[in-house]
C-alpha positions in Angstrom: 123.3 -20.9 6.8 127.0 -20.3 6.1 128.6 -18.6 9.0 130.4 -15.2 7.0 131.4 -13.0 9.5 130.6 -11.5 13.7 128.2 -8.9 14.6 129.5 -7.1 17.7 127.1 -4.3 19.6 128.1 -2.7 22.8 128.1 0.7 24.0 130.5 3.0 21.7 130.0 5.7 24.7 131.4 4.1 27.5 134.4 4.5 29.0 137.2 2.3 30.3 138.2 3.2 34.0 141.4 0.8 35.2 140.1 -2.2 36.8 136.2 -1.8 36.1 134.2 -3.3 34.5 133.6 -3.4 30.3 130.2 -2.8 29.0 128.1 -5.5 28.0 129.1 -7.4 24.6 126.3 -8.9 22.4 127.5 -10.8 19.8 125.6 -13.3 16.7 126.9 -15.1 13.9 125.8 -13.5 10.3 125.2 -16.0 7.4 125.8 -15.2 3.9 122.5 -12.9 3.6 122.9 -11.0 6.8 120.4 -13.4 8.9 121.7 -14.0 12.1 122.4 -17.7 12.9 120.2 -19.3 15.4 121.7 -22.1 17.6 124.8 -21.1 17.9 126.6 -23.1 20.6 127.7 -20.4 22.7 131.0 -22.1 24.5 132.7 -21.6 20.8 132.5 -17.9 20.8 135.2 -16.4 22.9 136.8 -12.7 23.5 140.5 -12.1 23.5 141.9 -9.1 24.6 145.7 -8.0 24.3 147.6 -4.8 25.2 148.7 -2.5 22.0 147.0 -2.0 18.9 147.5 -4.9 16.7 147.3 -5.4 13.1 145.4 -7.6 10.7 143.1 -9.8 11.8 145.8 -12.1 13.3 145.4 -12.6 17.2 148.9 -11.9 19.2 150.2 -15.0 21.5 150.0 -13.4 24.8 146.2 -12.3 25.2 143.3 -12.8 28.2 140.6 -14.8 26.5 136.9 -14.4 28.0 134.0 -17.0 27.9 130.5 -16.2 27.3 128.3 -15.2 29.9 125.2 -18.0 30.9 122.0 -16.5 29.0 119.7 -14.9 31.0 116.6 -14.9 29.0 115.8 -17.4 26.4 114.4 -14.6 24.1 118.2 -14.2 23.7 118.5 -16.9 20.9 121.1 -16.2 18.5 123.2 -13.7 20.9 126.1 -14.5 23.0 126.6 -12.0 25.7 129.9 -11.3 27.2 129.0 -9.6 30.7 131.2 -8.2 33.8 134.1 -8.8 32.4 137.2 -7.0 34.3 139.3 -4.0 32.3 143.0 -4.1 32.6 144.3 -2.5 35.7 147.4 -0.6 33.4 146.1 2.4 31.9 146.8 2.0 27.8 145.7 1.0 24.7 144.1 -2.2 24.3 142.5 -4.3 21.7 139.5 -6.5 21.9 138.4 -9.6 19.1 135.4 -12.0 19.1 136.3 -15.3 17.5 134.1 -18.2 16.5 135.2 -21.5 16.3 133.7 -23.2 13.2 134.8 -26.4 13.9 138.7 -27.5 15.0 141.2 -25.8 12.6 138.6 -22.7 10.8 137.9 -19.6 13.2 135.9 -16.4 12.2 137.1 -13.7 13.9 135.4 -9.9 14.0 136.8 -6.3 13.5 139.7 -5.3 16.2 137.6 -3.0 19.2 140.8 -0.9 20.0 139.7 0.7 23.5 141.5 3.1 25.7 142.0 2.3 29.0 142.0 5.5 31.3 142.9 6.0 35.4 140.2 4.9 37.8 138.9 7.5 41.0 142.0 9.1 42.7 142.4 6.5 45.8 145.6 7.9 47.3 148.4 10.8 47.5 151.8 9.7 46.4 155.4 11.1 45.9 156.5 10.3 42.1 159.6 7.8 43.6 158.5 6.9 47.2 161.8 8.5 49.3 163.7 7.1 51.6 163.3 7.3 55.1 164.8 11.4 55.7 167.0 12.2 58.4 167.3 15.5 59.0 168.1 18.2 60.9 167.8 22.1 62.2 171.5 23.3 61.0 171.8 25.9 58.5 172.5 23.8 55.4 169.1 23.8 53.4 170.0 20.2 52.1 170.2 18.7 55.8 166.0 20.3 56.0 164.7 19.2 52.4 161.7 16.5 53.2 159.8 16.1 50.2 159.8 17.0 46.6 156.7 16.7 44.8 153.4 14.6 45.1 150.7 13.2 42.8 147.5 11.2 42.6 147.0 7.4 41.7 144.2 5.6 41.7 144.1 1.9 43.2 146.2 0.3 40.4 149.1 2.8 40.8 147.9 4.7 37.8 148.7 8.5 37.5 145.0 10.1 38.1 142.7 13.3 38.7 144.2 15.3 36.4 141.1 17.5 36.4 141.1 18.2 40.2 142.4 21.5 41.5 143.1 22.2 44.9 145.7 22.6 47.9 148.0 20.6 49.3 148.7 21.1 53.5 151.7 20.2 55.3 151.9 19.7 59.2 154.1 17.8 61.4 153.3 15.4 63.9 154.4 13.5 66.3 153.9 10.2 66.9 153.1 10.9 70.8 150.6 12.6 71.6 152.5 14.1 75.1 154.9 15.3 72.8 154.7 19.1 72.4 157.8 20.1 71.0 157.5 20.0 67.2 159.6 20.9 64.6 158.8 23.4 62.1 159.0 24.6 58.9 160.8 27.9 57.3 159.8 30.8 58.6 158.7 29.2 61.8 155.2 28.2 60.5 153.5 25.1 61.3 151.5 24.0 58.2 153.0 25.0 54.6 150.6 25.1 51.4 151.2 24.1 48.2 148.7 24.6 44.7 147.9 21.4 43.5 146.9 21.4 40.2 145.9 18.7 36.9 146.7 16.0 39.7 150.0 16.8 40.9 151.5 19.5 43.6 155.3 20.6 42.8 156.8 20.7 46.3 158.8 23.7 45.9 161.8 24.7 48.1 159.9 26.4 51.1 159.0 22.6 52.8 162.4 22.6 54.9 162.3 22.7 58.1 163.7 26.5 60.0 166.9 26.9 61.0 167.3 26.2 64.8 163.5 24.7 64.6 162.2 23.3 68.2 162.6 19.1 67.6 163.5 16.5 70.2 166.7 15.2 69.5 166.7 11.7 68.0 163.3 11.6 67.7 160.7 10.0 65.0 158.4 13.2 63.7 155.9 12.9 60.5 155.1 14.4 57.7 151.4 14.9 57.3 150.2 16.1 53.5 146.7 16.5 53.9 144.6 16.8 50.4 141.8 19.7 49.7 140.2 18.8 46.8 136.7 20.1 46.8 135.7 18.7 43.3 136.8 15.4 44.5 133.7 13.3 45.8 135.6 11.3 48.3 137.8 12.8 50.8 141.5 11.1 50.3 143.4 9.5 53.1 146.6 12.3 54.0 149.9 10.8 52.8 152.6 10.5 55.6 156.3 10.4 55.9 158.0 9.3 58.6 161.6 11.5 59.3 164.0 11.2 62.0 165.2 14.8 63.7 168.4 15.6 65.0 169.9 18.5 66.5 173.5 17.8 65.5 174.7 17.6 62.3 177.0 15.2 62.4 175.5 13.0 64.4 172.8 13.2 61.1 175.0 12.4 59.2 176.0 9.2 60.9 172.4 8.2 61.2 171.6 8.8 57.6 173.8 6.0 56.7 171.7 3.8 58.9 168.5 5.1 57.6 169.5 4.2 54.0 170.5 1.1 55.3 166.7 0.5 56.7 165.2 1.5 53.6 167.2 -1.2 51.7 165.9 -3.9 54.1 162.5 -2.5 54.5 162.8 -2.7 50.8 164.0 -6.3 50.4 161.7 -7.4 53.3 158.8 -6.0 51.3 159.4 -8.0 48.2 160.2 -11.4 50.3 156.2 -10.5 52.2 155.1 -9.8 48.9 156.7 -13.2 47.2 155.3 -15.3 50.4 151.8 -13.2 50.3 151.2 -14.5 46.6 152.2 -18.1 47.6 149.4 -17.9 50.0 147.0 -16.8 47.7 147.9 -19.0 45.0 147.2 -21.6 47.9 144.1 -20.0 48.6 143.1 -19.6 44.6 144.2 -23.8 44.5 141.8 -24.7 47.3 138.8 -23.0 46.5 139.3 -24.3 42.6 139.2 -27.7 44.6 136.2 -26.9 46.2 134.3 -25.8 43.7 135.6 -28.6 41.5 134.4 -31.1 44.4 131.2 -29.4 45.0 130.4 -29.6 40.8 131.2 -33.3 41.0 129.0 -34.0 43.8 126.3 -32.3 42.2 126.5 -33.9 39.1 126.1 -37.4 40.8 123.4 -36.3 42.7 121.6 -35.8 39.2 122.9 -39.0 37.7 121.6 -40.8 40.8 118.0 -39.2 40.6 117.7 -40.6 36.9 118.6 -44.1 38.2 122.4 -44.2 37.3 124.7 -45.1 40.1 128.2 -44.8 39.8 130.6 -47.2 41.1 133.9 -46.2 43.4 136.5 -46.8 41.8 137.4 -46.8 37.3 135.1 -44.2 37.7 135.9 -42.7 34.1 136.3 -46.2 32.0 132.6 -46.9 33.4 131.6 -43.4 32.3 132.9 -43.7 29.2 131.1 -46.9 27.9 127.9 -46.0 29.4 127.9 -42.9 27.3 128.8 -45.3 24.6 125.8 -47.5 25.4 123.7 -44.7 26.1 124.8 -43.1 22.2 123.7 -46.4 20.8 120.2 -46.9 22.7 119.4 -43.5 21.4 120.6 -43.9 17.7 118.1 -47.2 18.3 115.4 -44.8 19.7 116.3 -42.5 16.5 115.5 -44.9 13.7 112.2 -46.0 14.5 109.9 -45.6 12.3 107.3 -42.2 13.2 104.4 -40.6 11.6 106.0 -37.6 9.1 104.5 -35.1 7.2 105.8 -35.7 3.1 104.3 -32.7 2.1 107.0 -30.5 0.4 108.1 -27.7 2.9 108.5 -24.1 1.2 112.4 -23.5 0.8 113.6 -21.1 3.4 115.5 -18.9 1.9 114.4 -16.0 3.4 114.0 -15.4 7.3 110.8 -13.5 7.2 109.5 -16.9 5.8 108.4 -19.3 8.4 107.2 -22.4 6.3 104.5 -24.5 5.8 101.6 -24.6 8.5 102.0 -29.3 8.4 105.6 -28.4 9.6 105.1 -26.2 12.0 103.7 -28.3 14.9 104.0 -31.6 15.7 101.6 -33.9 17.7 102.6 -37.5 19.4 98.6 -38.9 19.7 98.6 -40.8 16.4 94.7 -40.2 16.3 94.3 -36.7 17.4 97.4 -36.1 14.6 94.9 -37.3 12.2 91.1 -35.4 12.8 93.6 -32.2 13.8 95.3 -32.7 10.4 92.1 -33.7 8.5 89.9 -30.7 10.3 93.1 -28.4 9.0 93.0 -30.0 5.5 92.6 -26.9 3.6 95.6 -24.8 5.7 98.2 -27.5 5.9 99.8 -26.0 2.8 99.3 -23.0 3.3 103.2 -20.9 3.7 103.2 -18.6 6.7 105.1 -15.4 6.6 106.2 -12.7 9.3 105.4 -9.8 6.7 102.5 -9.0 4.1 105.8 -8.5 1.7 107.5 -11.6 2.1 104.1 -13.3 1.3 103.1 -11.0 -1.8 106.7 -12.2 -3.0 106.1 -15.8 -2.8 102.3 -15.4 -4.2 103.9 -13.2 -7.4 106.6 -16.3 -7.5 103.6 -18.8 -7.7 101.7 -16.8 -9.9 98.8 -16.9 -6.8 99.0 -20.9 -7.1 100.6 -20.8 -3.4 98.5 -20.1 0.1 100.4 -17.7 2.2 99.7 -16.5 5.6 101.2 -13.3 6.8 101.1 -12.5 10.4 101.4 -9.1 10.6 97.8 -9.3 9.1 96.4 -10.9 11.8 94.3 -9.2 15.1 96.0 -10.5 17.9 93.2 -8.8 20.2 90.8 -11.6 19.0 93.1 -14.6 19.6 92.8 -17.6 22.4 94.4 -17.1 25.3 96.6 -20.2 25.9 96.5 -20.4 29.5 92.6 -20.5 29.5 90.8 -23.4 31.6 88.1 -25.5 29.6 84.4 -24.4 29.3 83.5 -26.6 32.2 86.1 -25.0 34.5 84.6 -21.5 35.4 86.5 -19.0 38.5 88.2 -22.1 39.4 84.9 -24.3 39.7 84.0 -27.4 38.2 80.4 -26.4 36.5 79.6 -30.3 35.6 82.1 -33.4 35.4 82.9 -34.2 31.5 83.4 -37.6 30.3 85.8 -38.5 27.4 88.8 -36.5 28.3 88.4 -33.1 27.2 91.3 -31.5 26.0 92.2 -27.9 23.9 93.5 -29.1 20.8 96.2 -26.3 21.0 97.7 -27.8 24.0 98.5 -31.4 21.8 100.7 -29.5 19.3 104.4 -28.8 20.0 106.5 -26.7 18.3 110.5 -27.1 17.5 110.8 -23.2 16.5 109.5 -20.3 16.6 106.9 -20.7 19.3 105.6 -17.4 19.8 105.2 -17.7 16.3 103.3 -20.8 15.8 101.1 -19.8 18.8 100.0 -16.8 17.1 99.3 -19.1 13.8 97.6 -22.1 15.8 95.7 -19.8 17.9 93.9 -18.4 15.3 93.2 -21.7 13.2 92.5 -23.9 16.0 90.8 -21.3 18.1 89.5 -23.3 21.3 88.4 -26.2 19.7 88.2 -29.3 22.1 89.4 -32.9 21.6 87.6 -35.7 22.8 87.3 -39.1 22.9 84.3 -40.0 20.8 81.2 -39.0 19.9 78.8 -39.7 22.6 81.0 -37.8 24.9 81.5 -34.6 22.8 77.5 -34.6 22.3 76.7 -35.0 26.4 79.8 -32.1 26.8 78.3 -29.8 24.4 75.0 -30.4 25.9 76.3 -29.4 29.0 78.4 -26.9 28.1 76.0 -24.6 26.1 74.2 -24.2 29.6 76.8 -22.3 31.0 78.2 -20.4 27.7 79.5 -20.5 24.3 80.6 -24.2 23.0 83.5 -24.2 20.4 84.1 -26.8 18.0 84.3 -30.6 19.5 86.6 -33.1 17.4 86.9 -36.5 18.2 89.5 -38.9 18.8 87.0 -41.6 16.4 87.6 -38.8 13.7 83.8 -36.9 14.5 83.6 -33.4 14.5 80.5 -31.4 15.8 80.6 -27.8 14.7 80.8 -24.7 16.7 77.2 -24.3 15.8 76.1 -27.9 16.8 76.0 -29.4 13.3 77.6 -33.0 13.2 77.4 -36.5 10.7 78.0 -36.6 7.2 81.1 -37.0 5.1 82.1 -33.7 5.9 82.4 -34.1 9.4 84.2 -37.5 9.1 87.9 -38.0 8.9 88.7 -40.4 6.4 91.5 -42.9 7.6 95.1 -41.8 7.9 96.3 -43.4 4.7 93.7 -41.0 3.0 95.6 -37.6 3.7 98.2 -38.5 1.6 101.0 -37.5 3.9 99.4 -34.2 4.8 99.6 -35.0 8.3 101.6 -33.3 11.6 104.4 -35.1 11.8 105.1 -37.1 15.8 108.0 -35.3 17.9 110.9 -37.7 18.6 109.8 -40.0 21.3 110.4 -39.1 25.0 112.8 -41.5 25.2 115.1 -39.7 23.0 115.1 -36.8 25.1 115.8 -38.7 28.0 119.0 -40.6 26.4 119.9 -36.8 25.5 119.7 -35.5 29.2 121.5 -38.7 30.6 124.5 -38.5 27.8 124.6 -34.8 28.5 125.2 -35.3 32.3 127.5 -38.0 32.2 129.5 -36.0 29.7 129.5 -33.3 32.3 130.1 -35.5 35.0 133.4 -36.7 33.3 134.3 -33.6 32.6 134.5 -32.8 36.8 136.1 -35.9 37.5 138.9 -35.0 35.3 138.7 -31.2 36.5 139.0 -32.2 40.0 141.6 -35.0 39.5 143.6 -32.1 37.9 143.7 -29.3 41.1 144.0 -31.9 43.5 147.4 -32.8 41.6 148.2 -29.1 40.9 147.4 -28.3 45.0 149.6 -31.3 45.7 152.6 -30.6 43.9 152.6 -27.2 45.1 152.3 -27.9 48.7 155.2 -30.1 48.3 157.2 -27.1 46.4 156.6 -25.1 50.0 158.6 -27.3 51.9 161.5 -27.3 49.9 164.6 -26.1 50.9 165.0 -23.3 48.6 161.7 -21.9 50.5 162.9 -22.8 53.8 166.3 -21.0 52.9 163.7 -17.9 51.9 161.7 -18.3 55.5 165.2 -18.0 57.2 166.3 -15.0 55.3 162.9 -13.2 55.6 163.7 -13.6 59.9 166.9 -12.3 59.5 166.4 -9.2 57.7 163.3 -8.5 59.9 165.4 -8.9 63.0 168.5 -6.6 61.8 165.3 -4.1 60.9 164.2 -4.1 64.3 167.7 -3.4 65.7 168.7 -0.8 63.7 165.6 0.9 63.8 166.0 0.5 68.1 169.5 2.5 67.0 167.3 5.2 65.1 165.0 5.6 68.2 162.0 4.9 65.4 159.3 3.6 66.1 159.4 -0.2 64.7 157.6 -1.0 61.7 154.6 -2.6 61.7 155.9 -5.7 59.1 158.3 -6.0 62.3 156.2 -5.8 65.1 154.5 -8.8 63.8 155.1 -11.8 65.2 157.7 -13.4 62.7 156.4 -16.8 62.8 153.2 -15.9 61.4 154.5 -13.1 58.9 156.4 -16.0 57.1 154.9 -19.7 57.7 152.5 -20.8 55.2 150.1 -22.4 57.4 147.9 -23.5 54.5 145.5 -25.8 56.3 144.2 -22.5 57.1 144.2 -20.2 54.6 141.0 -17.9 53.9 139.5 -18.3 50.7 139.4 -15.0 48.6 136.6 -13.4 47.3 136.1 -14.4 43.7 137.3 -11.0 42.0 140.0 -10.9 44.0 141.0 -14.6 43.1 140.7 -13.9 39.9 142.9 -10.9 39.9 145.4 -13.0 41.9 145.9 -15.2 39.2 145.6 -12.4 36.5 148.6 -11.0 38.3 150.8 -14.3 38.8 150.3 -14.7 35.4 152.0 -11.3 34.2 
């Protein structure tokens, strides 16, 4: 049972598109012969991820650790799966390790998964360096006409993409009016230039300048349309537009370039001040819907706590948490060492997982007198070892020399076995044939099992069959009587210690348990008392209940301190420069005769006041690549 080392499936085939999702991670914990370890708390296996390739089986500082995903089906025992988690938006090499926490200082890590992390569908047409804002004009100099240079795809993360994609590339030129009918155009007076685009980039060669003496309104806004023809691509891209001013003289283009370059600086230093304020507001947004959640956990947990009787008081909330759980640990340590019925037989050593053990420990039963005529009528199994394979059993009977009972169940004929969910002989197509007396119950559906209950159905099923417990003998004669009117009567046992056969044979020592002292310990053990498991439940939600309070506690203070941080006067020095640069944007682009941007034409009030009472919670992918991002 000595955790060795990490077993790690997942698709080997699958690839790693920017921003997607990763393939499904199963992962157990192998022992010393290979056997996977059952019981595995899943919250101590984790997945850390890192960019590069590392070395060694040492796990770099900066990494993104994953937890486990909730199990979906409990057929899942001994797996942890690690679903939907989110690949790194920067295409690259990355490496992935599973560690398991054996207790506080040892961890057990697996093999390094080095993936590679390729571009994601071509979302949009971009120049390699986005340019500045051209001015240009119809003189003869070809420089005073150059537009753009070259253009590639990216996918929604900025990667370089669609290097498999061949196609064209069309220019036109537009105006932003629609009256407007007198449009520049390019060399050789044509109205649309194309360019080969080809392995996900077009080289804009020297042909996109405008003609010499080209038609153009004079100090007017024109754009650049590049519209993409792709055919392979299965959805049509967006056309990338530039936005150029035209003039007619050349010096007067020259003049306004220098104002041009000077929008471009403050279009770009506005841009990283929206950007800086934009994050704020989602780190707001992140903060308030962490409180949220953190609120709505807590509420829920008392809710629980209050339907099993355990009210909370307002205020020391966490001192009186704390020593109920102490109180609650104690009562159940109480509940733990009183005395129960156990089985002393001697278990079979399980060294081997196709080895089940001994039918006595298998099942356990809490009615001290249906423990005993169930473990006296199963006398002559209780030692016998059950086995998943005819091999594993041939083993142990060579080891024994034949002196050990073994039970392999791939042996069996599971066509012939009870069905567990079948009503009692006296309950036919949902009728009740004749009213019993003396509680009639399947003896099958007294036992419980601890493991392996598929198993120990399969074993039970065929020992027990349907026999019927009941509570003495009169009563199992008149519901035999009754019952053989109507169909087949299985075997009765009673709760006295009678038995009536399946064939209606009953008295004699033979069909009398002796007394419980008499089966010298070859008895079903009792579960743990109900109580136990309900001191379990309550210590497990007050533990979780602490857990919120302190969660909660935590965001609220986090959420407080940084709404305090936005009223500082470092960010009301930022607000004031933000509405500056936004208003010497707007004027000199009045100079241009552009048409103003649209950061400017918002109102600058709302483009720059954090009005958090009110900010919209984010979905929770984009939260979480929000903080992903403030983070790096």
């Amino acid at each position: 049972m000595k955790p060795v080392r990490l077993n790690v499936k997942y698709d080997k085939n699958a690839s790693f598109p920017a921003g997607g999702t990763f393939p499904d991670f199963m992962v157990s914990v192998l022992s010393e012969d290979d056997n996977i370890i059952k019981n595995i708390n899943p919250a101590r296996i984790s997945m850390n991820m890192w960019e590069g390739q590392g070395s060694g089986t040492r796990i770099p500082i900066d990494v993104t650790t994953f937890s486990c995903s909730k199990v979906k089906d409990e057929k899942e025992e001994g797996f942890s799966y690690f679903r939907d988690k989110v690949i790194p938006e920067r295409v690259g090499t990355y490496s992935i390790q599973f560690t398991f926490a054996m207790d506080k200082t040892n961890m057990l890590s697996s093999d390094q998964i080095v993936v590679e992390v390729v571009p994601n569908d071509p979302v949009r047409l971009l120049p390699d360096s986005l340019p500045a804002t051209p001015a240009v004009s119809n003189v003869r100099t070809v420089t005073s006409r150059t537009l753009v240079k070259d253009l590639h795809l990216h996918d929604e993360y900025n990667n370089r993409t669609g290097f498999d994609l061949v196609g064209r590339i069309i220019a036109k030129i537009k105006s932003p009016s629609e009256d407007d009918t007198e449009i520049p155009q390019f060399q050789g007076k044509v109205s649309a230039v194309e360019f080969p685009f080809d392995r996900g980039s077009a080289e804009i060669v020297s042909n996109l300048v405008l003609a010499e003496n080209s038609p153009g309104r004079d100090s007017t806004e024109y754009i650049l349309v590049f519209e993409p023809d792709l055919p392979a691509l299965r959805k049509p891209l967006e056309p990338y537009r530039l936005s150029f001013m035209f003039y007619n003289d050349y010096k007067k283009q020259q003049q306004m370039a220098t104002l041009t370059k000077e929008r471009d600086q403050l279009s770009q230093s506005i841009g990283v001040y929206r950007n800086w304020f934009d994050t704020t507001n989602q780190l707001v947004a992140e903060m308030r819907c962490q409180v949220k959640e953190a609120e709505t956990r807590e509420t829920h947990l008392k809710n629980e706590l209050k339907k099993q009787q355990i009210e909370l008081p307002q205020t020391n909330t966490l001192q009186y948490v704390d020593s109920l759980i102490k109180q609650k640990m104690l009562d159940q340590e109480g509940v733990m060492k009183q005395p129960r019925r156990t089985c002393t037989l001697p278990n079979y050593p399980k060294g081997n997982q196709d080895v089940l053990g001994k039918i006595a420990h298998l099942a356990q039963i809490e009615d001290n007198e249906a423990a005993k005529v169930i473990s006296w009528h199963l006398a002559s199994d209780m030692d016998c070892v059950v086995t998943l394979t005819t091999e594993a059993a041939r083993s142990i009977f060579d080891e024994t020399q034949g002196r050990q009972q073994v039970l392999p169940l791939d042996s069996i004929y599971k066509k012939t076995l009870p069905d567990w969910n079948r009503p009692l002989p006296h309950l036919r197509n949902g009728k009740i044939c004749f009213k019993p007396v003396g509680n009639p119950v399947f003896a099958r559906d007294l036992l419980t099992f601890p493991d392996n209950v598929e198993h120990c159905q399969t074993v039970f099923g065929m020992l027990l069959g349907d026999t019927i417990i009941i509570d003495n003998l009169d009563a199992a004669n008149h519901y035999r009587k009754e019952v053989v009117k109507i169909t087949h009567c299985p075997t009765l046992l009673t709760r006295e210690g009678d038995r009536i056969r399946s064939n209606g044979k009953f008295g004699g020592l033979q069909n009398k348990a002796p007394p419980m002292d008499k089966l010298r310990g070859m008895v079903f053990g009792a579960p743990m008392p109900k109580l136990y498991s309900t001191f379990s439940g309550q210590i497990d939600l007050l533990q979780q209940y602490r857990a919120a309070v302190v969660k909660l506690d935590s965001v609220n203070r986090d959420l407080d301190l940084h709404l305090r941080s936005l009223n500082t006067p470092e960010m009301q020095k930022k607000k004031q420069e933000l509405a500056e640069q936004e208003k010497n944007l707007m004027l000199i682009e009045q100079k241009l005769g552009m048409t103003p941007s649209d950061k400017v034409t918002e109102s600058l009030l709302q483009s720059i006041m954090l009005d958090t009472s009110d900010t919209p919670i984010p979905p929770k992918r984009m939260r979480r690549e929000t903080v992903k991002k403030l983070y790096r």
